[in-house]
C-alpha positions, 0 to 999 in steps of 0.5 A, spaced: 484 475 474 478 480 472 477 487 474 472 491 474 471 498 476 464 498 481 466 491 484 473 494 485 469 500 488 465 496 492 470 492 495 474 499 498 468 502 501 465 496 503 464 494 510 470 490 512 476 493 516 481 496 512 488 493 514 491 500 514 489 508 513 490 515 513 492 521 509 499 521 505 502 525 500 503 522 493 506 525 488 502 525 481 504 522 475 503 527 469 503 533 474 508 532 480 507 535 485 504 533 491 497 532 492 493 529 499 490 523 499 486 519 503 489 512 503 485 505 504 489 498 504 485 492 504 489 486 503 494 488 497 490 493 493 492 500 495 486 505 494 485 513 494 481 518 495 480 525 494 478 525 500 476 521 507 469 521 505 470 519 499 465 514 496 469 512 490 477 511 489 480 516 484 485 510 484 488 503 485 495 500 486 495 492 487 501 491 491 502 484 489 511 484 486 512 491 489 518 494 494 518 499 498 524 503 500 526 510 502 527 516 497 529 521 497 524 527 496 523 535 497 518 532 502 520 529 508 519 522 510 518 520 503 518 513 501 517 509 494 513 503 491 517 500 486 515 494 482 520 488 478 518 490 471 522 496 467 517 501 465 512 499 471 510 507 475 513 508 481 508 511 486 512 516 491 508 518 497 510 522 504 507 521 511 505 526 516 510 524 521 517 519 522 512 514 526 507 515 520 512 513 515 514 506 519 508 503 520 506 505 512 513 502 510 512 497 514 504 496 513 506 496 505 511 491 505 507 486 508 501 486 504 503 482 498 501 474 498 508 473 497 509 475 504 504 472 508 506 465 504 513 466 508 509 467 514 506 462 512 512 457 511 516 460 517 510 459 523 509 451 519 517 450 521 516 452 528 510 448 529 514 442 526 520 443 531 515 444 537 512 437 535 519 433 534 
C-alpha cells in the first residue's frame, strides 16, 4: 500500500479516537538521547509529535511485524520495538510510571492485524463449542 505524508497526517490528527496516548521518552536514532514526545496509536500506525498539540507528526512507526519487550536502558521503565528484518531501526521508548509502561507493552503488542487475526481465530472456536 501507498502512503503519502499529508494523508498520513490527516489520518493522525483527525478525529477518530486514538486507541492509545501520551508522553514517552524515545531515544533518537542519529543523536541519542532522549527526547519527550507526544504519542498517538491508531490502529497499527504509531505517530509522534513534538508535542500534545502538535498538528503534524514529526514521525511514524507501522507496528505491522514488530515485538515489544523490556530493555535495558539508562532510563527507567524502558521498552523496545523490534522488527523480524536484520537491519530494521529499533525504537527504544521509557514511560513515566511502571503502570504507564505495561499499558504501553501491552497497548503496543496488540496493534498488529496479526494479532487481532488470533483474536479473531480464537473467539470463532469459542463460539463453534458453544454451538456444539
Amino acid at each position: 500500500m501507498k502512503l503519502n505524508e499529508r494523508s498520513v497526517a490527516h489520518y493522525a490528527t483527525c478525529d477518530s479516537p486514538p486507541d492509545k496516548t501520551g508522553f514517552l521518552l524515545k531515544k533518537g536514532e542519529r543523536n541519542t538521547a532522549y527526547h519527550r514526545r507526544w504519542f498517538v496509536l491508531k490502529g497499527n500506525m504509531l505517530f509522534y509529535f513534538e508535542e500534545r498539540d502538535g498538528r503534524e507528526p514529526i514521525g511514524v512507526i507501522v507496528l505491522e511485524g514488530c515485538t515489544v519487550e523490556l530493555c535495558e536502558s539508562a532510563e527507567e521503565f524502558a521498552f523496545a520495538v523490534k522488527f523480524d528484518c536484520a537491519k530494521a531501526r529499533v525504537y527504544k521508548m521509557s514511560a513515566e510510571s511502571q503502570a504507564a509502561m505495561e499499558s504501553w507493552v501491552k497497548a503496543l503488542s496488540r496493534a498488529s492485524f496479526d494479532y487481532m487475526r488470533l483474536v479473531v481465530k480464537e473467539l470463532e472456536r469459542q463460539l463453534e463449542e458453544i454451538h456444539e
